[in-house]
Chimera marker file (.cmm) of the C-alpha trace (Angstrom):
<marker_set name="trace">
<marker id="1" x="0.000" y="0.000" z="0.000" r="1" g="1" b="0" radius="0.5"/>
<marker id="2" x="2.264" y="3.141" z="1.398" r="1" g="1" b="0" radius="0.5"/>
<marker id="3" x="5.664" y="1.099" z="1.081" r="1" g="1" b="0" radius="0.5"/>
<marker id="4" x="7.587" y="2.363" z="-1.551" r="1" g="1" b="0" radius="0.5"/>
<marker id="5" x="6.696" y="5.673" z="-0.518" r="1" g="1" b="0" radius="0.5"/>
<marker id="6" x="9.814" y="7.910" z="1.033" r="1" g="1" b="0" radius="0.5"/>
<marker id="7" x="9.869" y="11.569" z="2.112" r="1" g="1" b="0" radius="0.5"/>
<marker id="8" x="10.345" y="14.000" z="-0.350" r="1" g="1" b="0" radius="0.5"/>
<marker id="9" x="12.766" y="16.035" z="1.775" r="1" g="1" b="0" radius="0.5"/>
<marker id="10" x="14.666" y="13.282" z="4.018" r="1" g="1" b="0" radius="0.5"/>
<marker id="11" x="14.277" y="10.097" z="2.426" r="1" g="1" b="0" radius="0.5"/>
<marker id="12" x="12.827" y="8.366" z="5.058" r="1" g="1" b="0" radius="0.5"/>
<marker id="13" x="10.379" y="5.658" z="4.574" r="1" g="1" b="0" radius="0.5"/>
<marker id="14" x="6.534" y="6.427" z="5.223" r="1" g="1" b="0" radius="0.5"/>
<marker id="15" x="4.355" y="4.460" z="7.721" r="1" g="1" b="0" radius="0.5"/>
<marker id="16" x="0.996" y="3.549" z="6.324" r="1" g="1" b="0" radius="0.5"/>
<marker id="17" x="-0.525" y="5.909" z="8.534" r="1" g="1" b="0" radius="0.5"/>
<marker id="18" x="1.334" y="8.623" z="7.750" r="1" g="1" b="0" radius="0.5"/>
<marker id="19" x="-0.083" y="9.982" z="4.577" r="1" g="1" b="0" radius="0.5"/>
<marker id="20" x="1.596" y="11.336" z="1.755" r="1" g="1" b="0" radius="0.5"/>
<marker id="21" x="2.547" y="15.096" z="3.318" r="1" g="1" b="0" radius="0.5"/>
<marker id="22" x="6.139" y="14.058" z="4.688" r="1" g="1" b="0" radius="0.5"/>
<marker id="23" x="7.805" y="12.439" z="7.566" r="1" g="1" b="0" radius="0.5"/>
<marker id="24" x="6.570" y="13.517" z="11.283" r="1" g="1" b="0" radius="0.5"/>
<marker id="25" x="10.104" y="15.723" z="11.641" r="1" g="1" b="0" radius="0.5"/>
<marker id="26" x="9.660" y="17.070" z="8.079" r="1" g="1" b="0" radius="0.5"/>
<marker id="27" x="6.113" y="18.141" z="8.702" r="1" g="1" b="0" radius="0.5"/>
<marker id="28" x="7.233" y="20.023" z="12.369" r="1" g="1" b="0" radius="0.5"/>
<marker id="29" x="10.135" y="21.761" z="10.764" r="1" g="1" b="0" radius="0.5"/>
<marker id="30" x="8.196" y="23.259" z="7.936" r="1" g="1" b="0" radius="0.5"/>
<marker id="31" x="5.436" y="24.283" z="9.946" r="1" g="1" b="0" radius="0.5"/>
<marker id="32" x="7.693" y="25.907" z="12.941" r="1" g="1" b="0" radius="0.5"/>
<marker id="33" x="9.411" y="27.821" z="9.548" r="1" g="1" b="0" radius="0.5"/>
<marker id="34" x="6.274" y="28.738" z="8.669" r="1" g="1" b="0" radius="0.5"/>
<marker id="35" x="5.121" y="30.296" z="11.920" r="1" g="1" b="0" radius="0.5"/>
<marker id="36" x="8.584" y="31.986" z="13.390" r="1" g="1" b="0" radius="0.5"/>
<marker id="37" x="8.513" y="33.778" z="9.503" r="1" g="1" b="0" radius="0.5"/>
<marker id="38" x="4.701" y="34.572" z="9.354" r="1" g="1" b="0" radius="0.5"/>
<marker id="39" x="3.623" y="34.886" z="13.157" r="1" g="1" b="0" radius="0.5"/>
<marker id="40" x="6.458" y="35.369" z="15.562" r="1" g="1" b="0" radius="0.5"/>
<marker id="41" x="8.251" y="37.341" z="14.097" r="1" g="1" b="0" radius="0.5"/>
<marker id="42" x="5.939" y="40.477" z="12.444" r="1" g="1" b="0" radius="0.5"/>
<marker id="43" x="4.180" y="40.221" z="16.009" r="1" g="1" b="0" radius="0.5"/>
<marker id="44" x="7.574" y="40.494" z="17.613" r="1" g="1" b="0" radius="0.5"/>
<marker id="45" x="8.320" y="43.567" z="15.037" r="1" g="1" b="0" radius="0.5"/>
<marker id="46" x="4.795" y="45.299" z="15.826" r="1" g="1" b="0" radius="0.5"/>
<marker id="47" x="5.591" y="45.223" z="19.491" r="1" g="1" b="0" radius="0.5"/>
<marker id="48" x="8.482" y="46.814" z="19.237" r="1" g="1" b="0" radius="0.5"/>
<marker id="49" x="7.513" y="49.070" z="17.248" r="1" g="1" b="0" radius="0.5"/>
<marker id="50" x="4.501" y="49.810" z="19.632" r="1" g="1" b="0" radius="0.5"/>
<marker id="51" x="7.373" y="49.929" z="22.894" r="1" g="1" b="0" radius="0.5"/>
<marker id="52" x="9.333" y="52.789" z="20.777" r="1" g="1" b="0" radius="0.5"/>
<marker id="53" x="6.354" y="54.616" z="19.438" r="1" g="1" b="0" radius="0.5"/>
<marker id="54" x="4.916" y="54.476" z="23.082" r="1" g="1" b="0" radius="0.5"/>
<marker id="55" x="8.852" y="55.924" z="24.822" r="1" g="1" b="0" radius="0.5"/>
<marker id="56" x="8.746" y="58.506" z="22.059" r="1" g="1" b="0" radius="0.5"/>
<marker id="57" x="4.907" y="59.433" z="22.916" r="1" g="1" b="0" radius="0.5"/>
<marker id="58" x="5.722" y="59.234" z="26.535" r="1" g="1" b="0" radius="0.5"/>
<marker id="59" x="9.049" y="61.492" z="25.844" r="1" g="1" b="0" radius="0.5"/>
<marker id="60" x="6.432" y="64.027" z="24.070" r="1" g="1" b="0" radius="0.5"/>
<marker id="61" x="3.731" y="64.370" z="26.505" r="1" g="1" b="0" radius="0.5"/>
<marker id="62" x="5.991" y="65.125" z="29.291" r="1" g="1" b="0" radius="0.5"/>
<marker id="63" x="6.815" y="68.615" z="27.195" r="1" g="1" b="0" radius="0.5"/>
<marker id="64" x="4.628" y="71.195" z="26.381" r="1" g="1" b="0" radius="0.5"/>
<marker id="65" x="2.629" y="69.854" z="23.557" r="1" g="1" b="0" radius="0.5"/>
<marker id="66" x="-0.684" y="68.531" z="24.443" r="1" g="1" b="0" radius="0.5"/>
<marker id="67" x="-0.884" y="65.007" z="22.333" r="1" g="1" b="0" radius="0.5"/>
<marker id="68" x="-2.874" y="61.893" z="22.668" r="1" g="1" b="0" radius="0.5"/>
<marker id="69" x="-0.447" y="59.010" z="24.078" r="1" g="1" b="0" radius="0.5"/>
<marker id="70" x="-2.352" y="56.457" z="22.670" r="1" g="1" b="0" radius="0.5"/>
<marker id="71" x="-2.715" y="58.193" z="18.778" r="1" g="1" b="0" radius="0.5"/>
<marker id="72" x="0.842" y="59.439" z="18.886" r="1" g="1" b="0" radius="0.5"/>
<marker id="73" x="2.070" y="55.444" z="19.694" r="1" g="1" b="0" radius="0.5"/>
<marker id="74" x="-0.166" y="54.414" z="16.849" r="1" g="1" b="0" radius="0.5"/>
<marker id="75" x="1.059" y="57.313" z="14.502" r="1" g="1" b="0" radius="0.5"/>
<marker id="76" x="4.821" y="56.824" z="15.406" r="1" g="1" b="0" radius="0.5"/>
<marker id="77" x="4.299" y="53.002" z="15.082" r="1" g="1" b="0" radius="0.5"/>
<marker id="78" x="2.847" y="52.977" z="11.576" r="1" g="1" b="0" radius="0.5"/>
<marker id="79" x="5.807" y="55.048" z="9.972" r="1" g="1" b="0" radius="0.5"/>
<marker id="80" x="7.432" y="52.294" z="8.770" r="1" g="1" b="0" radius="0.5"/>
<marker id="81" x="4.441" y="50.346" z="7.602" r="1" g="1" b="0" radius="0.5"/>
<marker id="82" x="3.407" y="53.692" z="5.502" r="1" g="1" b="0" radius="0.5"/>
<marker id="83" x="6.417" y="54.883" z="4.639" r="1" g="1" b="0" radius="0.5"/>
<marker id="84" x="6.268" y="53.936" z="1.135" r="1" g="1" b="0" radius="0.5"/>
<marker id="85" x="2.835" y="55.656" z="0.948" r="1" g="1" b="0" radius="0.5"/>
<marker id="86" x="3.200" y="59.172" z="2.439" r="1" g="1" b="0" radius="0.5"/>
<marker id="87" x="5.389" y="60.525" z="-0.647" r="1" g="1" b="0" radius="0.5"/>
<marker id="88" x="2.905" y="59.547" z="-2.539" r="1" g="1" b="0" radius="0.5"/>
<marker id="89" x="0.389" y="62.129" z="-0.781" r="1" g="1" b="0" radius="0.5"/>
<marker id="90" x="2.203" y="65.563" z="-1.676" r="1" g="1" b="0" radius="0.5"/>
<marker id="91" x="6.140" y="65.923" z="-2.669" r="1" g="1" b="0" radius="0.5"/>
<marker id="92" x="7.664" y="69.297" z="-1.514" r="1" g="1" b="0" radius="0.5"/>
<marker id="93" x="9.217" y="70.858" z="-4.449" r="1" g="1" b="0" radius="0.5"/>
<marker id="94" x="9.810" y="74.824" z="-5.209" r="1" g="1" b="0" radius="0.5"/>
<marker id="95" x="8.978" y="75.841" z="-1.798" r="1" g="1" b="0" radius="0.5"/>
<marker id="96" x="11.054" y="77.525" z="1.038" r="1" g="1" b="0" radius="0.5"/>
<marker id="97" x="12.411" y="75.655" z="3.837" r="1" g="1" b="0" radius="0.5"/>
<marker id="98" x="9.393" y="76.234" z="6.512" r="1" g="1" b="0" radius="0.5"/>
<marker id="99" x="6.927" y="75.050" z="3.633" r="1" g="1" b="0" radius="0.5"/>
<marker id="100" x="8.654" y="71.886" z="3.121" r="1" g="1" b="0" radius="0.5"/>
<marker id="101" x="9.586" y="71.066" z="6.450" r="1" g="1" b="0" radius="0.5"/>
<marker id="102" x="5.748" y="71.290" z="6.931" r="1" g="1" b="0" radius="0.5"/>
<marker id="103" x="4.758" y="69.266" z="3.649" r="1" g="1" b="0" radius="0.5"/>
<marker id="104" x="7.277" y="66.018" z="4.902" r="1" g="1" b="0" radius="0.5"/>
<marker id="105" x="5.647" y="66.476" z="8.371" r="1" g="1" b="0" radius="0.5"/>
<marker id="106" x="2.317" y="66.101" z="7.172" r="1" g="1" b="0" radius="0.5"/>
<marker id="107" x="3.589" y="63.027" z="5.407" r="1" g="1" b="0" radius="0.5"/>
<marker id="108" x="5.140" y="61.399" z="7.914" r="1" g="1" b="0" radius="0.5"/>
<marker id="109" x="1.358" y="61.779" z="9.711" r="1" g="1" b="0" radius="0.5"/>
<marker id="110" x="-0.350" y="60.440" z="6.814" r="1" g="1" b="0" radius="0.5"/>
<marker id="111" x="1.746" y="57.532" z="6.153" r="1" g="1" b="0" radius="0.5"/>
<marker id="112" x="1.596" y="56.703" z="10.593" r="1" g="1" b="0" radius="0.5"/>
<marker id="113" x="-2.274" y="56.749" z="10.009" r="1" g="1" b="0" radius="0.5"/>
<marker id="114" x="-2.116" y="54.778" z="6.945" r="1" g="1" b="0" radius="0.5"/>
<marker id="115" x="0.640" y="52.234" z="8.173" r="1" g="1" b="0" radius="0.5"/>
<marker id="116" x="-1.254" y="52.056" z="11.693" r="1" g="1" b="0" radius="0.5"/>
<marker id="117" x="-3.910" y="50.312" z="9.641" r="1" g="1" b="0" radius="0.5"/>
<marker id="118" x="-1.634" y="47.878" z="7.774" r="1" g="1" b="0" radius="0.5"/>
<marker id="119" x="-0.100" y="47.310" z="10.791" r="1" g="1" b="0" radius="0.5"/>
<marker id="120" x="-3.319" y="46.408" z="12.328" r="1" g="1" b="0" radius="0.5"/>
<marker id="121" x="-3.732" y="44.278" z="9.356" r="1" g="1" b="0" radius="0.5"/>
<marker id="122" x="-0.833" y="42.489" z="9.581" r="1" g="1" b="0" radius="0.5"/>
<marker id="123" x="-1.031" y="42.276" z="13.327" r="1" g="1" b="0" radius="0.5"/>
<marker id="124" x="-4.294" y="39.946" z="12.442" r="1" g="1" b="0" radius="0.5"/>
<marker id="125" x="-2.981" y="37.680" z="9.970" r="1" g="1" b="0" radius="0.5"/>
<marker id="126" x="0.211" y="36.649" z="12.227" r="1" g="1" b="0" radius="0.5"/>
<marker id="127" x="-2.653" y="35.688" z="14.979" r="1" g="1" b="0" radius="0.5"/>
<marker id="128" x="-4.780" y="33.936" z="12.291" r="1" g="1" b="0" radius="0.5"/>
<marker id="129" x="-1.946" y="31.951" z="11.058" r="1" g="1" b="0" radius="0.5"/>
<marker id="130" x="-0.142" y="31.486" z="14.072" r="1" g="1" b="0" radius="0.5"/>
<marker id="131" x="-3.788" y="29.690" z="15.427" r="1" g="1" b="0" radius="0.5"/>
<marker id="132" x="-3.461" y="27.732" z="12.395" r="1" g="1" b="0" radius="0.5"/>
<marker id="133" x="0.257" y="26.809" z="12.589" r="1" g="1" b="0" radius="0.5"/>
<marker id="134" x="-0.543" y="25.336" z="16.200" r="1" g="1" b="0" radius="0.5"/>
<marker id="135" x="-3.427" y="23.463" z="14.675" r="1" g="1" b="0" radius="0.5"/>
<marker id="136" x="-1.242" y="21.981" z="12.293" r="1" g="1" b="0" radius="0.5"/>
<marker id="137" x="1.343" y="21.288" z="14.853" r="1" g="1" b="0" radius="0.5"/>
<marker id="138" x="-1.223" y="19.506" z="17.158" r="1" g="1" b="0" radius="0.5"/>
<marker id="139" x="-2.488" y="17.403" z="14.373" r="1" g="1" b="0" radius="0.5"/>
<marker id="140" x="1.158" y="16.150" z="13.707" r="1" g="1" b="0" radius="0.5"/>
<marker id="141" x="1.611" y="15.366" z="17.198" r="1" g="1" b="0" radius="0.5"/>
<marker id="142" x="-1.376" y="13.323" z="17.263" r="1" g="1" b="0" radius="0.5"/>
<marker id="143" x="-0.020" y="11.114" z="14.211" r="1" g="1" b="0" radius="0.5"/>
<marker id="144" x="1.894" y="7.977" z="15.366" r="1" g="1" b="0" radius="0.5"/>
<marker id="145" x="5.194" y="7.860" z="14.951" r="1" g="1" b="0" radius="0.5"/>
<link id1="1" id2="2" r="1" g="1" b="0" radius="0.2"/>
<link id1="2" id2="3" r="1" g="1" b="0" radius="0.2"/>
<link id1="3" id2="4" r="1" g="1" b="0" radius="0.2"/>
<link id1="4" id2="5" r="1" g="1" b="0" radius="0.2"/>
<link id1="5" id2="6" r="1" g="1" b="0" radius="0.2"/>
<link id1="6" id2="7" r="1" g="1" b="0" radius="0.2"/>
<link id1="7" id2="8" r="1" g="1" b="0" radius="0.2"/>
<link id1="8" id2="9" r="1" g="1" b="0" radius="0.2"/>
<link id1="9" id2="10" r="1" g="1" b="0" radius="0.2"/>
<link id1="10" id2="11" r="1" g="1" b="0" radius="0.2"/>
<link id1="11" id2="12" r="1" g="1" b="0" radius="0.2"/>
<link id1="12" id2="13" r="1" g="1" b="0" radius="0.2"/>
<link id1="13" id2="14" r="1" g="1" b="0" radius="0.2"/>
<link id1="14" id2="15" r="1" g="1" b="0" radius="0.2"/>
<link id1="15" id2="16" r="1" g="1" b="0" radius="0.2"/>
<link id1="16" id2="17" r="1" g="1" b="0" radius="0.2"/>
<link id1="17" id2="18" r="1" g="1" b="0" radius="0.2"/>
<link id1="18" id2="19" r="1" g="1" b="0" radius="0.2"/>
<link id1="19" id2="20" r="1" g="1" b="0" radius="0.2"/>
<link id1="20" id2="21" r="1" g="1" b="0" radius="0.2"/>
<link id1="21" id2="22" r="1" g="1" b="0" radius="0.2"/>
<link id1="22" id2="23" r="1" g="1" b="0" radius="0.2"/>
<link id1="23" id2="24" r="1" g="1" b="0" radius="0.2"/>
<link id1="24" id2="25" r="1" g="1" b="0" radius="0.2"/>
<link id1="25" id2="26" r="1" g="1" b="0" radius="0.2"/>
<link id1="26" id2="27" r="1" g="1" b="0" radius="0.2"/>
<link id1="27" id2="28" r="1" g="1" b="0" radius="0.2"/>
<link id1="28" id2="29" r="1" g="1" b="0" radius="0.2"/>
<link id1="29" id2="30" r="1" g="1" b="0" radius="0.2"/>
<link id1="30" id2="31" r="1" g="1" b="0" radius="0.2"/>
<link id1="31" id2="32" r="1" g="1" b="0" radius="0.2"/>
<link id1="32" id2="33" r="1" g="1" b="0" radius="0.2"/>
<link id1="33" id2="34" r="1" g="1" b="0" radius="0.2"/>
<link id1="34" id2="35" r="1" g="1" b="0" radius="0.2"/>
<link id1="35" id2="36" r="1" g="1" b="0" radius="0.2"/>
<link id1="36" id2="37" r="1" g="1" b="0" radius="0.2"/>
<link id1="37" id2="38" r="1" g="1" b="0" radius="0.2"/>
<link id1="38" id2="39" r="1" g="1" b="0" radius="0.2"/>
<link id1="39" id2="40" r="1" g="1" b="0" radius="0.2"/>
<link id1="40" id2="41" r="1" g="1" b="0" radius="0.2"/>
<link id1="41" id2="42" r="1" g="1" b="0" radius="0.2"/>
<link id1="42" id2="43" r="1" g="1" b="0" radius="0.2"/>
<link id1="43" id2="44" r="1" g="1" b="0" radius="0.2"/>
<link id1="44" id2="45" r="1" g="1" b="0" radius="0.2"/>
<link id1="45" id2="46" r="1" g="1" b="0" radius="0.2"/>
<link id1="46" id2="47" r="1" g="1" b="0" radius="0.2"/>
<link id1="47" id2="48" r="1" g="1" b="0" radius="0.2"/>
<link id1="48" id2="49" r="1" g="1" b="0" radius="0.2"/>
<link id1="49" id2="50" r="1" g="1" b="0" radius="0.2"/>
<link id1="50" id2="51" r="1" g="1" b="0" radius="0.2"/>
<link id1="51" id2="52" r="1" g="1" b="0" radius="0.2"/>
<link id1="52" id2="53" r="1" g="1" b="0" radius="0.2"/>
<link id1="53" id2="54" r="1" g="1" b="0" radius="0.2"/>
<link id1="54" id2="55" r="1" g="1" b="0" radius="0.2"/>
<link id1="55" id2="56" r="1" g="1" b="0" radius="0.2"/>
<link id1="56" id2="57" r="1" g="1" b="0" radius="0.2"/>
<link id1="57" id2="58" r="1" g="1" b="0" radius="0.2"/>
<link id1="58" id2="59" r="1" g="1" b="0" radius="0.2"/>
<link id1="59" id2="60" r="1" g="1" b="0" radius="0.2"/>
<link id1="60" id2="61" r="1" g="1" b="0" radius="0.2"/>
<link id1="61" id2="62" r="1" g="1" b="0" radius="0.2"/>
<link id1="62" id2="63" r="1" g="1" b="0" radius="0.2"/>
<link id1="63" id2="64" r="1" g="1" b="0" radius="0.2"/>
<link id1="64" id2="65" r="1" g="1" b="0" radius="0.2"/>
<link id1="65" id2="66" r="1" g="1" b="0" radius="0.2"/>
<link id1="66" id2="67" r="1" g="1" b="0" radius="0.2"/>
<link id1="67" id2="68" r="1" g="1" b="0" radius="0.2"/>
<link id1="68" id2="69" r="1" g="1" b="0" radius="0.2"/>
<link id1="69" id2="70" r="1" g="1" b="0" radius="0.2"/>
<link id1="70" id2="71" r="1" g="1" b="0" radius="0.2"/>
<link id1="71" id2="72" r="1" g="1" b="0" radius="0.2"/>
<link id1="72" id2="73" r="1" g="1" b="0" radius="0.2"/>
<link id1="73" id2="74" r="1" g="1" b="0" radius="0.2"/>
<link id1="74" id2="75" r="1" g="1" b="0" radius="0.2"/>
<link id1="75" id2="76" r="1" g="1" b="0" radius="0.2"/>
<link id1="76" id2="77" r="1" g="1" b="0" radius="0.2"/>
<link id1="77" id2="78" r="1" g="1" b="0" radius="0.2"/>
<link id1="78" id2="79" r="1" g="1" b="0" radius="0.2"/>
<link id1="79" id2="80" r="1" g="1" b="0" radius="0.2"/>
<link id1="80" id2="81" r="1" g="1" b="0" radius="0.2"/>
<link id1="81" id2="82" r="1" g="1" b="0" radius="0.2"/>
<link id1="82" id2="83" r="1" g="1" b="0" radius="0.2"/>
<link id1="83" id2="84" r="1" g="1" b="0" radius="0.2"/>
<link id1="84" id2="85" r="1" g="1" b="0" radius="0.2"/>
<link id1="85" id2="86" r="1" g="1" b="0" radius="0.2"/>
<link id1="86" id2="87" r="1" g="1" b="0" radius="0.2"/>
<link id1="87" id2="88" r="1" g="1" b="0" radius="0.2"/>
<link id1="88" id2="89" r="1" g="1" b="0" radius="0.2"/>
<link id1="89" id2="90" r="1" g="1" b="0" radius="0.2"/>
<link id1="90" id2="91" r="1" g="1" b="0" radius="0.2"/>
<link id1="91" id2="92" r="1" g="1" b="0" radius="0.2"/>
<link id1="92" id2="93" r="1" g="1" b="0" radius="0.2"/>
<link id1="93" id2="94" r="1" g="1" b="0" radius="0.2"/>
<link id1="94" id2="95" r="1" g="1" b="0" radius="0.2"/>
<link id1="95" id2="96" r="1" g="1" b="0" radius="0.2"/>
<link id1="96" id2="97" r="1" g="1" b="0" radius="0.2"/>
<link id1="97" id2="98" r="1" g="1" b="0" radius="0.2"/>
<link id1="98" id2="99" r="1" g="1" b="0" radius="0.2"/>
<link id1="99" id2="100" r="1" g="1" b="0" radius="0.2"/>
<link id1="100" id2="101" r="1" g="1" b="0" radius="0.2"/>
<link id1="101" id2="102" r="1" g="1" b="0" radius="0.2"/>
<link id1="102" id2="103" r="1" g="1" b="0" radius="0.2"/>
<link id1="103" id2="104" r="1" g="1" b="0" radius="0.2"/>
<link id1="104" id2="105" r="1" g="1" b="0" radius="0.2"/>
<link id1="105" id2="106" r="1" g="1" b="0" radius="0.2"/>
<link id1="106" id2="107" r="1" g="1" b="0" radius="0.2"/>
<link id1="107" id2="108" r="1" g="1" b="0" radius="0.2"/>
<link id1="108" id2="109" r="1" g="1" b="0" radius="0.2"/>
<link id1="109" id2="110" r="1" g="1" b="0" radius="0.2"/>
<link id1="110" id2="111" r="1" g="1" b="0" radius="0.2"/>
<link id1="111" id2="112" r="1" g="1" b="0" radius="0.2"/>
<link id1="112" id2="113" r="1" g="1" b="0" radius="0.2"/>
<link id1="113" id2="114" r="1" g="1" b="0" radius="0.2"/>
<link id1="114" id2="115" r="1" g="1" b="0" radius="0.2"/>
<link id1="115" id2="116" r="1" g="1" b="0" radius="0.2"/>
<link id1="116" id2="117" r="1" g="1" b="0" radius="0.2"/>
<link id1="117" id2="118" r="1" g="1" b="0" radius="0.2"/>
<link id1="118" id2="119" r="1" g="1" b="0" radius="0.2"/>
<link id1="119" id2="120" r="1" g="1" b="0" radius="0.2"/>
<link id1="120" id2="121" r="1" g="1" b="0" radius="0.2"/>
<link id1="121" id2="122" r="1" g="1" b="0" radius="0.2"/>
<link id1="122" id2="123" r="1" g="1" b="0" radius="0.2"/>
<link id1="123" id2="124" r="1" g="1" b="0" radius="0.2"/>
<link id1="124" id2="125" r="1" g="1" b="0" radius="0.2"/>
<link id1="125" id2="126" r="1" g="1" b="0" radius="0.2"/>
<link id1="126" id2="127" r="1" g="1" b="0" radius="0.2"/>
<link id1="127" id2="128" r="1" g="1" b="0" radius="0.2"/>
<link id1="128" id2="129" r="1" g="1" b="0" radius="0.2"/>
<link id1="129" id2="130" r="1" g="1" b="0" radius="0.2"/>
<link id1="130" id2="131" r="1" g="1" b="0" radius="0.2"/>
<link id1="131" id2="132" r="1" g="1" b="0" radius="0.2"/>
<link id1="132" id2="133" r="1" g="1" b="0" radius="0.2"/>
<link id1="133" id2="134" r="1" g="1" b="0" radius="0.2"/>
<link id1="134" id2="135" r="1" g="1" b="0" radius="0.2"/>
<link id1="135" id2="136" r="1" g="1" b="0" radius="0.2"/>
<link id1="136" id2="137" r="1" g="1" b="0" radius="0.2"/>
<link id1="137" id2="138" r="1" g="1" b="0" radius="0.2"/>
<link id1="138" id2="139" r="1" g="1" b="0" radius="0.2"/>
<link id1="139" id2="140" r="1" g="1" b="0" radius="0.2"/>
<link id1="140" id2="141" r="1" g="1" b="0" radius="0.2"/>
<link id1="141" id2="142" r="1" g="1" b="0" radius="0.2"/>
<link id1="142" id2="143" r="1" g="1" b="0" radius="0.2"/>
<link id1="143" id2="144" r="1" g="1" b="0" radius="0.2"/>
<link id1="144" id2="145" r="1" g="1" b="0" radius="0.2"/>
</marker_set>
């Protein structure tokens, strides 16, 4: 029945019961790949993110400008997530210094409010598939060896 099958990435030879995916140790190495590049680690870059945009909000609400902790973390935190987006918006050119220090400011605020959204998004898909990836992984525990 299943004996002259072998798995694709090791060469070992496949129980009966153990379908045609891959060996037990193939199956847990691809799907801890799979979650440390698709869960752990954009959840581990959107909390740091969130710890520096929070110091820097904390930094500017101890001076005199009255901001929102809470926007200013989210702002700060979706720079880098919009950062390809907020030239896009308006592109200082011909103006004097004070004018375009202004335009690239009110970039960088449009691309943190557009990047805190993506970053929200992504923040949701590494939780999705990370409750997948430990589905998967309890399933291959539960195969025999």
């Amino acid at each position: 029945m299943n004996e002259g099958m072998v798995c694709a990435n090791c060469g070992k030879v496949l129980s009966a019961d153990s379908g045609s995916n891959g060996c037990k140790s193939c199956l847990v190495k691809a799907t801890v790949k799979e979650m440390f590049s698709k869960s752990i680690g954009p959840l581990a870059l959107a909390a740091v993110l969130l710890l520096l945009g929070s110091a820097i909000a904390g930094v500017l609400a101890q001076s005199s400008m009255k901001l929102d902790p809470v926007f200013t973390t989210l702002v700060l935190a979706g720079i880098p997530f919009g950062m390809r987006r907020m030239w896009l918006v308006l592109v200082p050119t011909g103006h004097d210094i004070s004018a375009t220090l202004c335009i690239i400011i009110f970039d960088f605020i449009i691309g943190g409010i557009i990047g805190m959204f993506v970053l929200a998004w992504r923040v949701i898909c590494a939780v999705v598939n990370l409750v997948k990836s430990s589905i998967t992984l309890i399933q291959i525990a539960r195969m025999s060896a």
